[in-house]
N, C-alpha and C positions, 0 to 999 in steps of 0.2 A: 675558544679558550681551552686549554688542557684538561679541568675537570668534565667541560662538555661534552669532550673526545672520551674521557673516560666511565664519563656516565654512557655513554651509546657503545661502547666496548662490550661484548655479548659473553656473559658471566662464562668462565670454563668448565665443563663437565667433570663432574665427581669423578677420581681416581678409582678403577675398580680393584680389588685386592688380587694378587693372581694367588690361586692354588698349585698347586705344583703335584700331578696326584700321580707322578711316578715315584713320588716321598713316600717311607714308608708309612704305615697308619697310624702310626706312633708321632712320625712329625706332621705328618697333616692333619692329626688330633691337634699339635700344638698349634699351628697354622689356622687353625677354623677355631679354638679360643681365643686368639690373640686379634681377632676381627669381633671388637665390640658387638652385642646383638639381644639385647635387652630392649623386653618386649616388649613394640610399638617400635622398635630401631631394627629392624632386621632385614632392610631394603640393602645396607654395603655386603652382606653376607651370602642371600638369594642373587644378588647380583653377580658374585664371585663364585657361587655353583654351575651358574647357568653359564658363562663364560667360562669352567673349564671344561662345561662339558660340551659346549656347540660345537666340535669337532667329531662327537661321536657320531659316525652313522648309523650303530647298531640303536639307537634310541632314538624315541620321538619327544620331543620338550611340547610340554604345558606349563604354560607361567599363571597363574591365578593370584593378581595382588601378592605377597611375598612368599608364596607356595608355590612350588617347584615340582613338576612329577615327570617324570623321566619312564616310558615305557620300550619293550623291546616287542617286536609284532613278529614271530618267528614260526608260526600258526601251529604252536605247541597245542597240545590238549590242555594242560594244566595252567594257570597263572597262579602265580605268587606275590600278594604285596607288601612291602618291606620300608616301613616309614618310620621318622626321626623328625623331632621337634627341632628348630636352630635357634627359637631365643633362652635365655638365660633371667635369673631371678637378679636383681642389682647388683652394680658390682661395687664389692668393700673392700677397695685395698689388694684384692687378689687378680691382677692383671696388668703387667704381661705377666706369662705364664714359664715356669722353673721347673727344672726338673732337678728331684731332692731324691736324697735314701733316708728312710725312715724305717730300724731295725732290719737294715741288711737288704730291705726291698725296694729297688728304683718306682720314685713315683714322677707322674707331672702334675704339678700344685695349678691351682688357678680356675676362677669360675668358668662353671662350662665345662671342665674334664670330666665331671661323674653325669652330669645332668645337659645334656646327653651329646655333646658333642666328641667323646670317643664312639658312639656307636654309630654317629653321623661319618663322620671319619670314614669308619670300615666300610659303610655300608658304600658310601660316597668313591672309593676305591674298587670296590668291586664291582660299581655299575660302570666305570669304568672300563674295567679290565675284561670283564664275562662276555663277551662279544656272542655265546655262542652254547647257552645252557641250557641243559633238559626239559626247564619250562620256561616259560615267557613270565617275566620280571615288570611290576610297576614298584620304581621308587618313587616315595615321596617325604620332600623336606619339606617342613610347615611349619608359620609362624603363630604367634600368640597360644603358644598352651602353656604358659605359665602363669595365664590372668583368667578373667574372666570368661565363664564358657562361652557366652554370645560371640566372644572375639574368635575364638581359636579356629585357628585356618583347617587342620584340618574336618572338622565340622562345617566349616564352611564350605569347600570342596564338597561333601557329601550331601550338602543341600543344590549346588548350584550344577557338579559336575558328577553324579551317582556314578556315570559309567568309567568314570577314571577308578573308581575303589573299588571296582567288581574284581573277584577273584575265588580263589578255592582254600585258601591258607591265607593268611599275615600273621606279620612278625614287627615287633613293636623295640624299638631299639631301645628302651629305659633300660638305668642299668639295674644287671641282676647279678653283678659279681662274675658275668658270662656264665648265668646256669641258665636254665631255661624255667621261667614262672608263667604258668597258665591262668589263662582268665585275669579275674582282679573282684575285689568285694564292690557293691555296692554302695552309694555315698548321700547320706540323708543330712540335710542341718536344719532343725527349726528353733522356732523363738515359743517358750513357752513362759506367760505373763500374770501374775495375779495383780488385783486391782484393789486401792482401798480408797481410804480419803485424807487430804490433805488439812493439819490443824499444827497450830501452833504447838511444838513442841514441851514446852511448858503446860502447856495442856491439854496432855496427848490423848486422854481421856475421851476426850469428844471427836478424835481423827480415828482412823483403822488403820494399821502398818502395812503395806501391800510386801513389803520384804519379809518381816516375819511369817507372812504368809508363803511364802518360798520355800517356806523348811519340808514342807512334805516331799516337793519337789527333788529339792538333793540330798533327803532322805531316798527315795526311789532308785536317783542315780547311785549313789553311792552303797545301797544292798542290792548291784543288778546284777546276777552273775551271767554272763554274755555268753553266748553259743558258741564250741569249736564243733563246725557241721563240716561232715566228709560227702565232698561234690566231685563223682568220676574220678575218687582216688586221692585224689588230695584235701586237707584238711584245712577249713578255711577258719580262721578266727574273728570273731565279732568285736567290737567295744561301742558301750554307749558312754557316755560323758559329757558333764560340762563344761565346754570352751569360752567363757564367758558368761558374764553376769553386769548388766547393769540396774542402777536404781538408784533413787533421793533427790530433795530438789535443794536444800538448803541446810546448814549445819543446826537450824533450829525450827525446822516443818518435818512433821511427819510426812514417810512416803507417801504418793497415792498410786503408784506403778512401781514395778519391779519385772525384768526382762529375765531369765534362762537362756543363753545360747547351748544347744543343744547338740552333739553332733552322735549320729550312728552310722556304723560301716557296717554292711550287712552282707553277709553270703551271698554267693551267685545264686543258691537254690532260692531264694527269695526276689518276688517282684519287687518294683519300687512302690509299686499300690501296697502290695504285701507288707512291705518296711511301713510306709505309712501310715495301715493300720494297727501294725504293731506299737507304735511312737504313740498315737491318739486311745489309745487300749491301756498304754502305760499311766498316760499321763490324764486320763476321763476326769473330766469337770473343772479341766484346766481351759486356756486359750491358748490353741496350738497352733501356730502360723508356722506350714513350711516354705521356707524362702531357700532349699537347694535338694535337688531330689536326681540324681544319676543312676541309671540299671547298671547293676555288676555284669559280668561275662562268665561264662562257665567255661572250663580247662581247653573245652576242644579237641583233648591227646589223641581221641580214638578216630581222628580223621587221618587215613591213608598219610596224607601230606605230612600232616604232625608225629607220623609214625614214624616216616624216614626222616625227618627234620632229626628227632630225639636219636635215634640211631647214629645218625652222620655225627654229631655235638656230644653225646655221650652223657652219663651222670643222670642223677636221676632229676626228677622234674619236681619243683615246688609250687605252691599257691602265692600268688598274690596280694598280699591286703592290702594294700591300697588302693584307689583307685586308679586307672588309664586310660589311655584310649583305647585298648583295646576291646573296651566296651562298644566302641562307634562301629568297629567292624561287626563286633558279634551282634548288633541291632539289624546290618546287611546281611545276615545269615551263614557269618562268615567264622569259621574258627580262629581262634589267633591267640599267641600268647607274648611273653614281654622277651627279650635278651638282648642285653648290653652289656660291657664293660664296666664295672664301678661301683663299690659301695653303696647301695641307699643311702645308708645313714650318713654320708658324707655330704650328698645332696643336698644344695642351698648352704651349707657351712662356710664358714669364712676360709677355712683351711680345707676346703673342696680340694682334691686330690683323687688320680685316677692309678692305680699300680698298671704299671705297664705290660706287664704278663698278661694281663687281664684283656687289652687293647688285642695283641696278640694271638690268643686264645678264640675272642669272638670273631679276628679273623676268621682263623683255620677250620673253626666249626662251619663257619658259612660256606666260606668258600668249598670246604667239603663237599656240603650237600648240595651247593647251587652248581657245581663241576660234575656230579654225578660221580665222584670218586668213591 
């Protein structure tokens, strides 16, 4: 029977995307958005790097689940590693991706051009094209770092594969407007809880309100004045605050809980123990559950490597505050700072937009320094 034959018909293999990386960075920015890759979907996009790149012979391919690392073995003295997230935050409306002018400056609109698939772009172009530079080069594209840290590939990588992210410098392709931001702050979120008892509201006399009891709480936050501490030159800014608050069980029961979501970003000169104790110091006699605690990275600049890096790229250098991964390298003892292409604050936005100059720029910088020009 026909359906028989078509049931035993052996499914046909996913189409893979081709990349085209004689296109400039600009269109192969647009190229690598326009390949869906929201996180847990990043398998058509890793598929489409590794296939434009298995013709190169100056690199050696690692495929790790949808992490991609691409090394050149040239038996330089120095290495360099130069990594780039490929998934993206959902997408709303903004894909396929257009290229607009917005007060006179070409932009290309569309999730994924600020965060971070222009930096992927360049960096994806020149592992290509560099057959033959001063130091020995590991790229790495990696999936999940827009969710949950247990997921994120590259952390993964540095548990299962260390000797892939050895090196002497990195450089973390988030965008920084192509300036160059070193380190990144530290990142603390706890729950901090008062408790009472639950009574019928009409007779609240006999219950204790766990919410009114909060007040001291965002009392605290709200007269905290946060740290700008200067770490190797650059100045990092602190904030504590409440991101959240839950509590109440019924429009006519007193609370008997009430939650604080709690979030600090802290200086690189500060541990995450450090941070911790500082949070539990804040808030003593409270209930302080931390449920998310990341070590910041300190600037790095004064590493040889990051001296000629800032040289070649030019301008001056800023801090961080948010957090990155370049935290993950500076754990491996590694300096490393952030440069990409693209607005932060455009990042995750519905009207994500990358100015194309920018795309451009982080070329030239790299290419500078990784050419030895």
């Amino acid at each position: 029977m026909l359906v028989d034959k078509l049931e035993r018909m052996p499914l046909a293999e996913p189409t893979v995307p081709v990349l085209h990386l004689a296109a400039s960075s600009i269109e192969l920015t647009r190229q690598l958005c326009d390949i869906g890759s929201v996180s847990g979907n990043e398998r058509a996009i890793t598929d489409a790097i590794e296939a434009s790149l298995a013709g190169a012979d100056h690199l050696e391919l690692t495929r790790d689940g949808d992490a991609l690392v691409a090394r050149t073995d040239l038996g330089r003295e120095r290495r360099v590693v130069i990594a780039g997230h490929i998934d993206t935050v959902p997408i709303n409306g903004n894909l396929p991706t257009r290229f607009e002018t917005v007060d006179g400056r070409e932009y290309l609109w569309g999730r994924g051009t600020v965060d971070m698939k222009a930096g992927v772009a360049v960096q994806l172009k020149l592992a290509a094209e560099l057959v033959a530079p001063p130091v020995d080069i590991t790229w790495i594209w990696y999936d999940h770092e827009e969710v949950s840290e247990s997921l994120n590939g590259l952390g993964r990588l540095a548990r299962k594969h260390p000797e892939l992210l050895g090196g002497d410098f990195a450089i973390l392709g988030e965008p920084t407007n192509s300036q160059i931001e070193g380190g990144c702050n530290g990142n603390l979120r706890a729950e901090i809880r008062t408790f009472g008892l639950r009574a019928h509201s009409a007779r609240s006399w006999v219950g204790h309100n766990a919410i009114h009891d909060a007040a001291p709480i965002l009392a605290v936050l709200a007269g905290y004045e946060p740290r700008e501490v200067e770490v190797e030159g650059l100045v990092y800014r602190e904030g504590l605050n409440a991101v959240g608050i839950t509590g109440g069980v019924a429009g006519n029961v007193i609370p008997d809980e009430c939650m604080v979501h709690v979030n600090y970003r802290f200086a690189p000169n500060r541990s995450a123990a450090q941070a911790e104790a500082h949070v539990r110091e804040l808030f003593a006699g409270f209930d302080v559950t931390v449920v998310d605690l990341a070590e910041g990275a300190r600037p790095g600049l004064t590493a040889p490597l990051a001296q000629e890096f800032l040289a070649a790229v030019g301008g001056t250098a800023k801090p961080k505050y948010g957090w990155t991964d370049v935290a993950r390298f500076s754990a491996l003892g590694m300096p490393a700072v952030n440069y990409g292409p693209g607005d932060p604050l455009k990042a995750h936005a519905d009207d994500e937009r990358v100015a194309l100059d920018q795309i451009t720029e982080c070329e030239r910088g790299l290419r500078a320094w990784l050419s030895g020009a």
